[in-house]
PQR file of N, CA, C, O and H, with PARSE charges and radii, in Angstrom:
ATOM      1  N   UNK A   1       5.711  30.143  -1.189 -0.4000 1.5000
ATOM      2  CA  UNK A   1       6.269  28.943  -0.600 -0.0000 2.0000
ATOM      3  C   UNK A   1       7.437  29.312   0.312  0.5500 1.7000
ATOM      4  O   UNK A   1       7.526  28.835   1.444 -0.5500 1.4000
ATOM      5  N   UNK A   2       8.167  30.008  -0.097 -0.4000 1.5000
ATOM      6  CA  UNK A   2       9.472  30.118   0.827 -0.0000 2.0000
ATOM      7  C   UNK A   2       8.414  31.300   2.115  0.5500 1.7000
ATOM      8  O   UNK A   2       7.896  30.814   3.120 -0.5500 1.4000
ATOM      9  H   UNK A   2       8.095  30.395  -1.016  0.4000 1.0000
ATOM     10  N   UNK A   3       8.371  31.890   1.977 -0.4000 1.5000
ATOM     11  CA  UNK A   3       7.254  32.858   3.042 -0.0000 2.0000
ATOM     12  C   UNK A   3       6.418  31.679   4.024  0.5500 1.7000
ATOM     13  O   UNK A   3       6.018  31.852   5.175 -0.5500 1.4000
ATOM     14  H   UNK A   3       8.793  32.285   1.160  0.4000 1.0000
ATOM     15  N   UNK A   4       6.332  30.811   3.433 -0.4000 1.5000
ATOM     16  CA  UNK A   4       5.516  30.165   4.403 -0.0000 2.0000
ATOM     17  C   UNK A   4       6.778  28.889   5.292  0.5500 1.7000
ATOM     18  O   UNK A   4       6.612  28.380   6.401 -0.5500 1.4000
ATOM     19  H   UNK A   4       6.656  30.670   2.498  0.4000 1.0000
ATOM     20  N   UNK A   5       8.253  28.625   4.106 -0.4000 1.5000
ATOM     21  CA  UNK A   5       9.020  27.912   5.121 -0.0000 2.0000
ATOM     22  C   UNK A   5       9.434  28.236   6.321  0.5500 1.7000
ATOM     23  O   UNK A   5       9.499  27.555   7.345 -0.5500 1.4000
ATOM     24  H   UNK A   5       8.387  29.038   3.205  0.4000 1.0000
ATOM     25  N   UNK A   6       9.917  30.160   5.959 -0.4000 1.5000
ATOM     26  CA  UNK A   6      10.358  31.066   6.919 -0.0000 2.0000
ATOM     27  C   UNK A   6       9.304  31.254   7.817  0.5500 1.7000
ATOM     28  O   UNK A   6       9.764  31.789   8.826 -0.5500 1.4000
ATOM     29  H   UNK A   6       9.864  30.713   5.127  0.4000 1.0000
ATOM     30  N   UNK A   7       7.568  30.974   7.958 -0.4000 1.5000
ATOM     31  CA  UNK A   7       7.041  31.512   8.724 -0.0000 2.0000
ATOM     32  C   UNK A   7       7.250  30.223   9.664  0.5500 1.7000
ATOM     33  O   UNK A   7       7.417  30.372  10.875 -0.5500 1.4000
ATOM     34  H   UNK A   7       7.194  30.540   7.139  0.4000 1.0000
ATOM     35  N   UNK A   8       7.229  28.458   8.831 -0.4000 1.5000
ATOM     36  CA  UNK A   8       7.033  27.270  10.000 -0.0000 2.0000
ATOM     37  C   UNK A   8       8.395  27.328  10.940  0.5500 1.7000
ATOM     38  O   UNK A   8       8.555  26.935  12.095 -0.5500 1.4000
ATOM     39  H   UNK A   8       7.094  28.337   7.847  0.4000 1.0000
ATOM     40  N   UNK A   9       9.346  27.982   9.997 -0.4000 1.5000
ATOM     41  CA  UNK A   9      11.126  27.714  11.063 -0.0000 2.0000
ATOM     42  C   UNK A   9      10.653  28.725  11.847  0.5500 1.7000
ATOM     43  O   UNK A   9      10.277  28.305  12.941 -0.5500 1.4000
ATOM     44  H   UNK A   9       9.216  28.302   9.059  0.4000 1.0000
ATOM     45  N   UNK A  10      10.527  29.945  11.689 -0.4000 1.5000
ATOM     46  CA  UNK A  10      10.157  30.893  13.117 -0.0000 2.0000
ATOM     47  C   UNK A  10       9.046  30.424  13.954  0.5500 1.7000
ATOM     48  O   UNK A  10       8.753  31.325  14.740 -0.5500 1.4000
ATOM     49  H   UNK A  10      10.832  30.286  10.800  0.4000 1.0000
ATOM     50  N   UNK A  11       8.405  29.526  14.091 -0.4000 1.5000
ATOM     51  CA  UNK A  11       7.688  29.115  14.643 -0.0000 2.0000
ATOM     52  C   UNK A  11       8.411  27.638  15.573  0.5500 1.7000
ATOM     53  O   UNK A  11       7.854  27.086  16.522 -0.5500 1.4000
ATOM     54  H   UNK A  11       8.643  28.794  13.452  0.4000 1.0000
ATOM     55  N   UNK A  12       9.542  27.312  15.075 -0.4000 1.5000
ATOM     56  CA  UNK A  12      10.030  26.143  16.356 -0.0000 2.0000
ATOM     57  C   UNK A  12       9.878  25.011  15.281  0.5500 1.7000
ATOM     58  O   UNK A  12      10.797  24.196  15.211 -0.5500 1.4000
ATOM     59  H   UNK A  12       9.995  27.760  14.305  0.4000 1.0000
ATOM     60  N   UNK A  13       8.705  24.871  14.359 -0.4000 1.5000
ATOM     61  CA  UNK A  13       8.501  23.656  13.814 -0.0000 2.0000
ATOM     62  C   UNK A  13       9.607  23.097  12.412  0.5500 1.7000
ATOM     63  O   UNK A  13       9.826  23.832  11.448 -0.5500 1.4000
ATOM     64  H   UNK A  13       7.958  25.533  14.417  0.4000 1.0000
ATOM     65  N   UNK A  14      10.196  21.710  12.547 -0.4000 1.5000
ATOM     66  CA  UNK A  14      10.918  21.183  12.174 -0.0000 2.0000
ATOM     67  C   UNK A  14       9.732  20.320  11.429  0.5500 1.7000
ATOM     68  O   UNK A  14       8.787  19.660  11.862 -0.5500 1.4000
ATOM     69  H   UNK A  14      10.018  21.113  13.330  0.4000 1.0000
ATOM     70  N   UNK A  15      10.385  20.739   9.643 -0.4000 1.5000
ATOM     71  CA  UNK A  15       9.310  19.679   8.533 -0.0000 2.0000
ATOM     72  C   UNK A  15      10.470  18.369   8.315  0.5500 1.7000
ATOM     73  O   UNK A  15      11.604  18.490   7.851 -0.5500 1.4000
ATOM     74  H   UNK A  15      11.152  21.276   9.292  0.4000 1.0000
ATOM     75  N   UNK A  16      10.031  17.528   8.637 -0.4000 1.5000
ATOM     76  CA  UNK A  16      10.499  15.958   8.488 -0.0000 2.0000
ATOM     77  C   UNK A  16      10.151  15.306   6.785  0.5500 1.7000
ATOM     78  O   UNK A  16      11.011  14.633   6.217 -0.5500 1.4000
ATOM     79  H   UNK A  16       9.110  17.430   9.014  0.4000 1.0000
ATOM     80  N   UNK A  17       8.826  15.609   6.125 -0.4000 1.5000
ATOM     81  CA  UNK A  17       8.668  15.246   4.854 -0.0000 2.0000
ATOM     82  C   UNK A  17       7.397  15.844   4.695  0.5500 1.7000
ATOM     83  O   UNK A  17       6.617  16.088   5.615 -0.5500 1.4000
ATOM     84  H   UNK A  17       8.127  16.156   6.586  0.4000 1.0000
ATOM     85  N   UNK A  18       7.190  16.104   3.315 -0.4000 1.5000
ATOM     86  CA  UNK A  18       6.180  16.763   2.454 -0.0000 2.0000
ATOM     87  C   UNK A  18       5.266  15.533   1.937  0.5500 1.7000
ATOM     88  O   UNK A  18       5.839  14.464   1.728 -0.5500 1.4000
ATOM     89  H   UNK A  18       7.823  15.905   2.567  0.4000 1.0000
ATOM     90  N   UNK A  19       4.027  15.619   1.744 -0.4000 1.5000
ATOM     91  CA  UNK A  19       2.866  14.437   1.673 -0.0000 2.0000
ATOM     92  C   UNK A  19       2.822  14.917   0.385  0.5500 1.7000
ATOM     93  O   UNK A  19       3.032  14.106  -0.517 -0.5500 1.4000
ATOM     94  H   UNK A  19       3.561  16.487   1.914  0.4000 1.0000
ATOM     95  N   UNK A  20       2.450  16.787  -0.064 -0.4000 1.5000
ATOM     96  CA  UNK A  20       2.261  17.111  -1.289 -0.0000 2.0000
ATOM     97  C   UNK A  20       2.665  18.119  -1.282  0.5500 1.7000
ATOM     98  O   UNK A  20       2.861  18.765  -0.252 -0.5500 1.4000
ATOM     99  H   UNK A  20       2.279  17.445   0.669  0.4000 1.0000
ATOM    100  N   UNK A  21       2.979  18.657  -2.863 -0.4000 1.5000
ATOM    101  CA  UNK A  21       3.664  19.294  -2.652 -0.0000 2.0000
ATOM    102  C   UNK A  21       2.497  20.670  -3.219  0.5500 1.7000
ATOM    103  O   UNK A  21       1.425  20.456  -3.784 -0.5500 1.4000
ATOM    104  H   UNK A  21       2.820  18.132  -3.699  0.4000 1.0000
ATOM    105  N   UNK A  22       3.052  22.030  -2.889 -0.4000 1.5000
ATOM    106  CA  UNK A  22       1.988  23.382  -2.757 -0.0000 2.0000
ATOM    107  C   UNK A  22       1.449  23.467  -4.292  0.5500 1.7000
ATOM    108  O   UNK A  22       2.225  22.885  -5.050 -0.5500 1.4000
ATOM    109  H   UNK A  22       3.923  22.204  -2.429  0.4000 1.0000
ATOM    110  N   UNK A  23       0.461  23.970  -4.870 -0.4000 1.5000
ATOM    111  CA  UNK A  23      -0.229  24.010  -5.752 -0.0000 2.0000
ATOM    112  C   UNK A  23      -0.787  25.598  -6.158  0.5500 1.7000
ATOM    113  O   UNK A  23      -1.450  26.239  -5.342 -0.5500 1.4000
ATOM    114  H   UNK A  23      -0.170  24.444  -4.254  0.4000 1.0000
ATOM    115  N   UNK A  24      -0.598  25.896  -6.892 -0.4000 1.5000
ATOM    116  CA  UNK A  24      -1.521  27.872  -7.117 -0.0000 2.0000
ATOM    117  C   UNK A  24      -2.856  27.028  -7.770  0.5500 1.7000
ATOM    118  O   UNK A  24      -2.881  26.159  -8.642 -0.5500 1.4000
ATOM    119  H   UNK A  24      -0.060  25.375  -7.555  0.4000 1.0000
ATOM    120  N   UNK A  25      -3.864  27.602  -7.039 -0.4000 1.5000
ATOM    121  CA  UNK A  25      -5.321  27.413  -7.412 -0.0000 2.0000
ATOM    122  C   UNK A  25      -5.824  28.104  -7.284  0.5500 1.7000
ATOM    123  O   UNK A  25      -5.551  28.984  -6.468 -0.5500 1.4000
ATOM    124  H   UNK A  25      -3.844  28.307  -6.330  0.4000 1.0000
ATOM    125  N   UNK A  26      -7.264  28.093  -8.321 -0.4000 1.5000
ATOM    126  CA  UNK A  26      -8.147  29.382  -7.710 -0.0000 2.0000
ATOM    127  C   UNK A  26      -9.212  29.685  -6.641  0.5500 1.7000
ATOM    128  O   UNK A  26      -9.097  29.312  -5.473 -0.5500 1.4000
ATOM    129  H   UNK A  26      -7.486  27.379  -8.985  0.4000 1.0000
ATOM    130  N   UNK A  27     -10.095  30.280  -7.044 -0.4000 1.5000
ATOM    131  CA  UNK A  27     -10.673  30.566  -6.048 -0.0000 2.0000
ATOM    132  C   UNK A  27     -11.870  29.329  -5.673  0.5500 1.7000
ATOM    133  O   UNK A  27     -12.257  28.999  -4.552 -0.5500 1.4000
ATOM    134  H   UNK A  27     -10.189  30.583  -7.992  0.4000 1.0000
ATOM    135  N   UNK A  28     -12.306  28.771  -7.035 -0.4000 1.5000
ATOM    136  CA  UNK A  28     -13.406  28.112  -7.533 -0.0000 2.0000
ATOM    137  C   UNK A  28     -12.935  26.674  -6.798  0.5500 1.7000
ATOM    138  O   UNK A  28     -13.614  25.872  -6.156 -0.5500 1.4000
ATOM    139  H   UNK A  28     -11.992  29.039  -7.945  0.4000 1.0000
ATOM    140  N   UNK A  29     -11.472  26.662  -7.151 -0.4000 1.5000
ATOM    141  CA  UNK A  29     -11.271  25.154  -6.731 -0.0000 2.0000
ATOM    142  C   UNK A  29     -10.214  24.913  -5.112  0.5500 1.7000
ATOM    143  O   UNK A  29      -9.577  23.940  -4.710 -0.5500 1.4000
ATOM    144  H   UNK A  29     -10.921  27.313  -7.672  0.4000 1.0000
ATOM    145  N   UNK A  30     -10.464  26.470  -4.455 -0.4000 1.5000
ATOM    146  CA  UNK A  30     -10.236  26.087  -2.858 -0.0000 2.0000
ATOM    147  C   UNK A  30     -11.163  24.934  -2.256  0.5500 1.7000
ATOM    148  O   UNK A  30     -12.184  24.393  -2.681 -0.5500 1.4000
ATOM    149  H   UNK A  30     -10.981  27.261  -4.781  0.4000 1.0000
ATOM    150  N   UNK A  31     -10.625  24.821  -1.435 -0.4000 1.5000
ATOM    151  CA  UNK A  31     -11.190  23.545  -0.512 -0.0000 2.0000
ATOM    152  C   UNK A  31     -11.741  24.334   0.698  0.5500 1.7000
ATOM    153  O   UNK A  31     -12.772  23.912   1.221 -0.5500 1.4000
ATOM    154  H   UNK A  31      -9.796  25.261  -1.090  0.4000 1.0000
ATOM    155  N   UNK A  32     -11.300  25.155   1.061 -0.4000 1.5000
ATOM    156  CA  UNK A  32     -11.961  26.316   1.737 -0.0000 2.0000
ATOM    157  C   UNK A  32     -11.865  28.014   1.448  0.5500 1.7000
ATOM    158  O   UNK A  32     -10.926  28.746   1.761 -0.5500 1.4000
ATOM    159  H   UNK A  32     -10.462  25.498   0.636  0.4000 1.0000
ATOM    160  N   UNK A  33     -12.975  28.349   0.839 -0.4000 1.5000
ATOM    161  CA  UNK A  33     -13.309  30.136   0.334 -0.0000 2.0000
ATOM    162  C   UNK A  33     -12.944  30.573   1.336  0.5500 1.7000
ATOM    163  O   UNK A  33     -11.888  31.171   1.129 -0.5500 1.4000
ATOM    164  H   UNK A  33     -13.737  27.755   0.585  0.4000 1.0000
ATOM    165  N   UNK A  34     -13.283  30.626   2.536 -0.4000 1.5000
ATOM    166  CA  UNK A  34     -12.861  31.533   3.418 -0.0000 2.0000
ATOM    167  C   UNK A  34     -11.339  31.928   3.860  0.5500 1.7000
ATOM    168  O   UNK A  34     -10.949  32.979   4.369 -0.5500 1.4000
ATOM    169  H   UNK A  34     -14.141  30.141   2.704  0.4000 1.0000
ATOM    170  N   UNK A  35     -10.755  31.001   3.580 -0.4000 1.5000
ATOM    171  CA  UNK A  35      -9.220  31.022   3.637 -0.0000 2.0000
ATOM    172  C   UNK A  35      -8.714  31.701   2.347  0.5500 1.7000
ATOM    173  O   UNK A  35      -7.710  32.394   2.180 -0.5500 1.4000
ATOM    174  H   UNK A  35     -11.072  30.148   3.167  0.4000 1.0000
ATOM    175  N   UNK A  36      -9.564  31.364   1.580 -0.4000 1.5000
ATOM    176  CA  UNK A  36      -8.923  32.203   0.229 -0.0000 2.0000
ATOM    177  C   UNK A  36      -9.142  33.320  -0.014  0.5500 1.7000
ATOM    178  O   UNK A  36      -8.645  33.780  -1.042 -0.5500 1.4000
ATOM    179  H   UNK A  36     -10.379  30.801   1.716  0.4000 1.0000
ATOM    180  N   UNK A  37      -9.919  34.121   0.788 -0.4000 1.5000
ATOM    181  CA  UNK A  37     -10.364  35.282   0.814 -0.0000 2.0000
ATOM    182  C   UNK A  37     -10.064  35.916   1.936  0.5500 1.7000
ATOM    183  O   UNK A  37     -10.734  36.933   2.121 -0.5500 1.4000
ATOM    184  H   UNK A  37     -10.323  33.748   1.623  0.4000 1.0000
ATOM    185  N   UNK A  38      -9.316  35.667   2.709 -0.4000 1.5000
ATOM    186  CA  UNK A  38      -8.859  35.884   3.761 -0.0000 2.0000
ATOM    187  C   UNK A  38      -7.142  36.219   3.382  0.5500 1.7000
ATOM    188  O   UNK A  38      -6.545  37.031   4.090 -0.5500 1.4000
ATOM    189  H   UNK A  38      -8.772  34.842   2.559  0.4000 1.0000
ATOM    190  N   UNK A  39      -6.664  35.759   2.606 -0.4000 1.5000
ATOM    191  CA  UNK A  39      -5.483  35.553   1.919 -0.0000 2.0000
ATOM    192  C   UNK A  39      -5.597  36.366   1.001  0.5500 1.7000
ATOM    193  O   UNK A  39      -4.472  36.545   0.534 -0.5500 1.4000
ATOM    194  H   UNK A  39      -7.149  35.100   2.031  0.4000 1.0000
ATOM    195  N   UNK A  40      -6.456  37.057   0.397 -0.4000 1.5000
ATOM    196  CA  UNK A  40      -6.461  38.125  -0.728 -0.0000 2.0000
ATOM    197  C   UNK A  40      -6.387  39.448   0.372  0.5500 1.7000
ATOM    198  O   UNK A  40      -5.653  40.407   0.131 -0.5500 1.4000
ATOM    199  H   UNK A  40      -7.370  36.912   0.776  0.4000 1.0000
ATOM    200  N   UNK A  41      -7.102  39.391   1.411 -0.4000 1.5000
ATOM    201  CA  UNK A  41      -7.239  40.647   1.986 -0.0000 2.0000
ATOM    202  C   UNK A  41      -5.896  40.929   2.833  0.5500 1.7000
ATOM    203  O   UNK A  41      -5.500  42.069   3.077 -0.5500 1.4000
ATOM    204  H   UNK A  41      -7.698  38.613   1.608  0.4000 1.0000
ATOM    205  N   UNK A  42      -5.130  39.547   3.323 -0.4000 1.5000
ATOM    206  CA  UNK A  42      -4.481  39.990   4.358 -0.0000 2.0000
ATOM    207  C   UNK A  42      -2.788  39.710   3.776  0.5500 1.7000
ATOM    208  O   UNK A  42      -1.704  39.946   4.309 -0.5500 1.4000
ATOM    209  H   UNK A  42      -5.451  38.621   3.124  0.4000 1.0000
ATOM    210  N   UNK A  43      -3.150  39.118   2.482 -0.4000 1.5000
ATOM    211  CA  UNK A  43      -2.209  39.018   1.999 -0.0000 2.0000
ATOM    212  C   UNK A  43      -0.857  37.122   1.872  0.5500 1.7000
ATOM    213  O   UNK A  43      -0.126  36.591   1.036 -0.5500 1.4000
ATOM    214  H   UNK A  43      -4.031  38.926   2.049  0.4000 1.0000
ATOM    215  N   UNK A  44      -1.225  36.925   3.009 -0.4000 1.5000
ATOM    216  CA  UNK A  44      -1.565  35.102   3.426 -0.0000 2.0000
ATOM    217  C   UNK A  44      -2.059  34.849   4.762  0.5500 1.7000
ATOM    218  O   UNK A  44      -2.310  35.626   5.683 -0.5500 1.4000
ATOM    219  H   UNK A  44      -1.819  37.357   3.688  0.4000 1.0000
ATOM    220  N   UNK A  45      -2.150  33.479   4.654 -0.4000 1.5000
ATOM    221  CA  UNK A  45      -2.955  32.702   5.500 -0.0000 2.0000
ATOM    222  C   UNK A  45      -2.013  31.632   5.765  0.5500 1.7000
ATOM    223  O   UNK A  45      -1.027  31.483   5.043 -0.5500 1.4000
ATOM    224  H   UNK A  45      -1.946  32.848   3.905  0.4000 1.0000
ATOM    225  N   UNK A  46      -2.276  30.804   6.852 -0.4000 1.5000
ATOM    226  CA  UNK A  46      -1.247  29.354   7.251 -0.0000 2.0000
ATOM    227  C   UNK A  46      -2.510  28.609   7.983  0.5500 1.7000
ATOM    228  O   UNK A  46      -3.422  29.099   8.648 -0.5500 1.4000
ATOM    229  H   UNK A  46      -3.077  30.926   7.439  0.4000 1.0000
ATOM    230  N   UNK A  47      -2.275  27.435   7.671 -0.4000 1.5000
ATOM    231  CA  UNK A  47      -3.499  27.055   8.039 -0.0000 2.0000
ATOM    232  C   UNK A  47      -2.437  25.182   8.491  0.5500 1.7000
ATOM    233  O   UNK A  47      -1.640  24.613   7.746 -0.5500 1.4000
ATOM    234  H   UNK A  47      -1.535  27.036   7.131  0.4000 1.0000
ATOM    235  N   UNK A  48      -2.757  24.869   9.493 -0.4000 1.5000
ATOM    236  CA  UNK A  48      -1.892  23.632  10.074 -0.0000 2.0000
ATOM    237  C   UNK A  48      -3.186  22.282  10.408  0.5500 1.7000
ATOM    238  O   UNK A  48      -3.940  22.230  11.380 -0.5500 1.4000
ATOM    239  H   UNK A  48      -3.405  25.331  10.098  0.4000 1.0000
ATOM    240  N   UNK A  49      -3.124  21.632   9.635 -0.4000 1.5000
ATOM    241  CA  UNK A  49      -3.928  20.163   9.895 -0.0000 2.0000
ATOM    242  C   UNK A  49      -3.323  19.331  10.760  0.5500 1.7000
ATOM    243  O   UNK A  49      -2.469  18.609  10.246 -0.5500 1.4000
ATOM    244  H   UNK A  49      -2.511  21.674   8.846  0.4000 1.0000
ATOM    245  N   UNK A  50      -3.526  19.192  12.073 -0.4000 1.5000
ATOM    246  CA  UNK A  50      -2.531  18.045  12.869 -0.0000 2.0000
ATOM    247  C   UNK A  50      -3.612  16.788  12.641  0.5500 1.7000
ATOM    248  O   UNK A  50      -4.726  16.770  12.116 -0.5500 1.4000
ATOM    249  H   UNK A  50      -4.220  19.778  12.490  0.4000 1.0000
ATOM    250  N   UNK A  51      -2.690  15.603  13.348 -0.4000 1.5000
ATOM    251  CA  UNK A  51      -3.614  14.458  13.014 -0.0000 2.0000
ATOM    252  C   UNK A  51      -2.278  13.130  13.218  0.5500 1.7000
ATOM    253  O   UNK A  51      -1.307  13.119  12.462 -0.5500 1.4000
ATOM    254  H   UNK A  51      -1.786  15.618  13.775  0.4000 1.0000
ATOM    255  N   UNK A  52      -2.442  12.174  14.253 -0.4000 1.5000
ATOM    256  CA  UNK A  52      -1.776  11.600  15.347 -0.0000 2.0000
ATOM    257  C   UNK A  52      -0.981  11.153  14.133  0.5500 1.7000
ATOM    258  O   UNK A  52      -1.305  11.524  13.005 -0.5500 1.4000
ATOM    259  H   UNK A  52      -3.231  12.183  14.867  0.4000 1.0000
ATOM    260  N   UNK A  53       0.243  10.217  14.397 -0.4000 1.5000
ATOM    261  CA  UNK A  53       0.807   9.198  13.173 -0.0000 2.0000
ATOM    262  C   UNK A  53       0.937   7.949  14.249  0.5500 1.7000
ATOM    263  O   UNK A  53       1.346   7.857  15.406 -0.5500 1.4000
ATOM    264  H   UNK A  53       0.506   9.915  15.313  0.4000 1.0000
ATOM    265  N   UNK A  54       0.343   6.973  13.216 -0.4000 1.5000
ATOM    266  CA  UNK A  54       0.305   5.276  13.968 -0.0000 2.0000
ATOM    267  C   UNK A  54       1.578   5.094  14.642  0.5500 1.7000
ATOM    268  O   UNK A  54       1.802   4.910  15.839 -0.5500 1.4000
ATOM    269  H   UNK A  54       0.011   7.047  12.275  0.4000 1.0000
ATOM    270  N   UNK A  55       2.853   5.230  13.047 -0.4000 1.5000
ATOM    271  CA  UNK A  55       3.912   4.578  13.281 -0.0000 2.0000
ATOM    272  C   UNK A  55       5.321   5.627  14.629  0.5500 1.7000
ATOM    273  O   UNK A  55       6.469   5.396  15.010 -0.5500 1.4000
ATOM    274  H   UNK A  55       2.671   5.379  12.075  0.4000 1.0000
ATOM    275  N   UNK A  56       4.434   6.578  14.845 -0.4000 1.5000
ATOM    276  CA  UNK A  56       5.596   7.531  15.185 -0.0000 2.0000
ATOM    277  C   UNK A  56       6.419   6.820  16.241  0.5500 1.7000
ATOM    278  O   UNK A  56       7.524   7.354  16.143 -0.5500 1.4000
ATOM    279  H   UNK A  56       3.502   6.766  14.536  0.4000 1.0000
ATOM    280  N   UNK A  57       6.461   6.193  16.898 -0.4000 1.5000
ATOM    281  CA  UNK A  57       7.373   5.715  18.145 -0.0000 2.0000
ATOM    282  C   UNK A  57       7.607   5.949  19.350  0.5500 1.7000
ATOM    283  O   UNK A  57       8.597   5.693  20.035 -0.5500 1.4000
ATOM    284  H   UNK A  57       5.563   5.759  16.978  0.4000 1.0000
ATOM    285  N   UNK A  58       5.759   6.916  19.810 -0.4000 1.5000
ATOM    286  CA  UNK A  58       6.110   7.356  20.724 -0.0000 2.0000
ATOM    287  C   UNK A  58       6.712   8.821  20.935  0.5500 1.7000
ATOM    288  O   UNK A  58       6.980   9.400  21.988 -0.5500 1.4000
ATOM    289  H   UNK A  58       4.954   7.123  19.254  0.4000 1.0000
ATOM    290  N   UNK A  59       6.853   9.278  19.497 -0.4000 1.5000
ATOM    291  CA  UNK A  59       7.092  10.486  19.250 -0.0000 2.0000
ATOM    292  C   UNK A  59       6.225  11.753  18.620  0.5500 1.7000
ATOM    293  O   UNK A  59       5.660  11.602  17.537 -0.5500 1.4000
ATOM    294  H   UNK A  59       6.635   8.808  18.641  0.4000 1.0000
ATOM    295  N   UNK A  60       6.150  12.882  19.270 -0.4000 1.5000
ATOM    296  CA  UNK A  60       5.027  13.603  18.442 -0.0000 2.0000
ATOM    297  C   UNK A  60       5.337  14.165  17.147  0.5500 1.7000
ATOM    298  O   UNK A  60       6.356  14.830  16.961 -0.5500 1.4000
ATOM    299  H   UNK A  60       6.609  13.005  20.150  0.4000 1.0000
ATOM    300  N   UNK A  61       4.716  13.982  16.489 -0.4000 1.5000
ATOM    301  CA  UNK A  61       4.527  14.405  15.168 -0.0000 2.0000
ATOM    302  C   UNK A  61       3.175  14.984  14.675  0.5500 1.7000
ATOM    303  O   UNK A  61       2.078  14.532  15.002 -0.5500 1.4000
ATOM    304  H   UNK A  61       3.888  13.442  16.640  0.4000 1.0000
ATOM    305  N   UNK A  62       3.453  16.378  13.584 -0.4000 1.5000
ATOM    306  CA  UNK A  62       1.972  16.609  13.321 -0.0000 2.0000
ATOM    307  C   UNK A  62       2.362  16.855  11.651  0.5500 1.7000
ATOM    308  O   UNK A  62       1.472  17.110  10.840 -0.5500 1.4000
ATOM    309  H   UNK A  62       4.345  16.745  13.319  0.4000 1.0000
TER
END
């Protein structure tokens, strides 16, 4: 978790709020294998879902 805060701040991106919060799961109950196995070999993965927000104001948000 902190590896992945330090990777979104070096990246420019500013987190405004958390929807959920991170989870350790296995392999059986990824939502995608390939990411999870991709993450064993390389050690992690970041994976970013954008997706518009109704209320933003005209402002981008992802």
């Amino acid at each position: 978790m902190r590896r992945a805060s330090e990777f979104i701040r070096e990246q420019g991106w500013v987190v405004i709020a958390v929807e959920d919060e991170p989870a350790q799961i296995g392999r059986d109950e990824a939502p995608n294998i390939e990411h999870f196995d991709q993450a064993l070999v390389e050690d992690e993965v970041y994976v970013f879902n954008q997706w518009p927000v109704d209320d933003a104001d005209d402002q981008t948000r992802h």
